[in-house]
N, C-alpha and C positions, 0 to 999 in steps of 0.2 A: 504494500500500500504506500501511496507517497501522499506527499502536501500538494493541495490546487498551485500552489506556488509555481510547484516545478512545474507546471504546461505551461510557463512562461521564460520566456530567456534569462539568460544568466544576466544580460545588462539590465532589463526590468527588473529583476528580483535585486541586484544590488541596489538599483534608484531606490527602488520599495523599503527598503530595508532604512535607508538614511533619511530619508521622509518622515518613517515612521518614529527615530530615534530625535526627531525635529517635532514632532508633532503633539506636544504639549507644550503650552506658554512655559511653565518653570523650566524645562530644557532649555528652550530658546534664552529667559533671562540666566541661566548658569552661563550659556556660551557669551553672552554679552558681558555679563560683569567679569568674566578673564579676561575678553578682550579689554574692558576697559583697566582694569588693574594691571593691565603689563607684563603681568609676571604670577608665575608658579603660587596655588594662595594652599597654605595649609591652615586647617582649622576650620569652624562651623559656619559652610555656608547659609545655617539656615537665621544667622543672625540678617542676612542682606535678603532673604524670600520668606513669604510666609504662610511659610508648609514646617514643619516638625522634622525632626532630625532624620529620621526612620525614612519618609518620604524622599526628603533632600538626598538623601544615601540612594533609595532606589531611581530616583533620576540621575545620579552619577552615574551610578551603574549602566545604565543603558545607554548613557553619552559613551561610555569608556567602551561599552562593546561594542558599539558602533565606529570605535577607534577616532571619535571626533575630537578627544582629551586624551590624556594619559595620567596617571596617578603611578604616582613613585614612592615608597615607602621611607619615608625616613622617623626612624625611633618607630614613638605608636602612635605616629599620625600617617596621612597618605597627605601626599603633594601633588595636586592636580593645575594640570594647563593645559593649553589648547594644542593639538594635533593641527598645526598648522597645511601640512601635506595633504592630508587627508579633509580638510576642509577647502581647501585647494583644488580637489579631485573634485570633490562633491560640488562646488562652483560650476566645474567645467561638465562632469554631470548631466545637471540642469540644465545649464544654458545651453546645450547641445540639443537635450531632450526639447525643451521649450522651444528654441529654433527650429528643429524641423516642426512644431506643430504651428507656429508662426506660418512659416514657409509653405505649406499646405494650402492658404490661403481658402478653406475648405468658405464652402456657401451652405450659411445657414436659414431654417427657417426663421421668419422676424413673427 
């Protein structure tokens, strides 16, 4: 038995995949406030969002296996920042994806 997933290509299921790791506001605001801090933040994001530690953990989580961040262990904290590369991919991605639906110039019903 497989996943409906896989009746789809490898390039859809990866878009799919980083979409869905984007596709809750607290995600979106984690990846913003690295970007705007500059640098590597150890300690409780959930003082900057307001969601509970437990949540803020599980949206790391699924930043980090979407490889959008990385977290680095130092002592008994993790140190998280942004996967610049890989956000980079996911840019080009999109705007690839999105261009050819552009470029389709398809005719809809009004």
């Amino acid at each position: 038995m497989y996943a409906k997933t896989e009746l789809f290509d490898t390039d859809l299921q990866t878009r799919a995949e980083l979409f869905k790791a984007l596709a809750h506001p607290a995600r979106l605001a984690i990846l913003k406030y690295l970007a705007e801090t500059r640098t590597c933040i150890t300690g409780d994001f959930s003082d900057e969002l307001p969601l509970s530690r437990t949540t803020v953990s599980q949206h790391l989580k699924e930043l980090k296996d979407a490889s959008l961040i990385v977290g680095t262990i130092e002592g008994v904290k993790t140190c998280y920042c942004l996967n610049l590369s890989k956000i980079k991919e996911f840019r080009s991605l999109s705007s690839e994806f999105f261009d050819n639906i552009i470029a389709s110039e398809a005719i809809c019903c009004k």
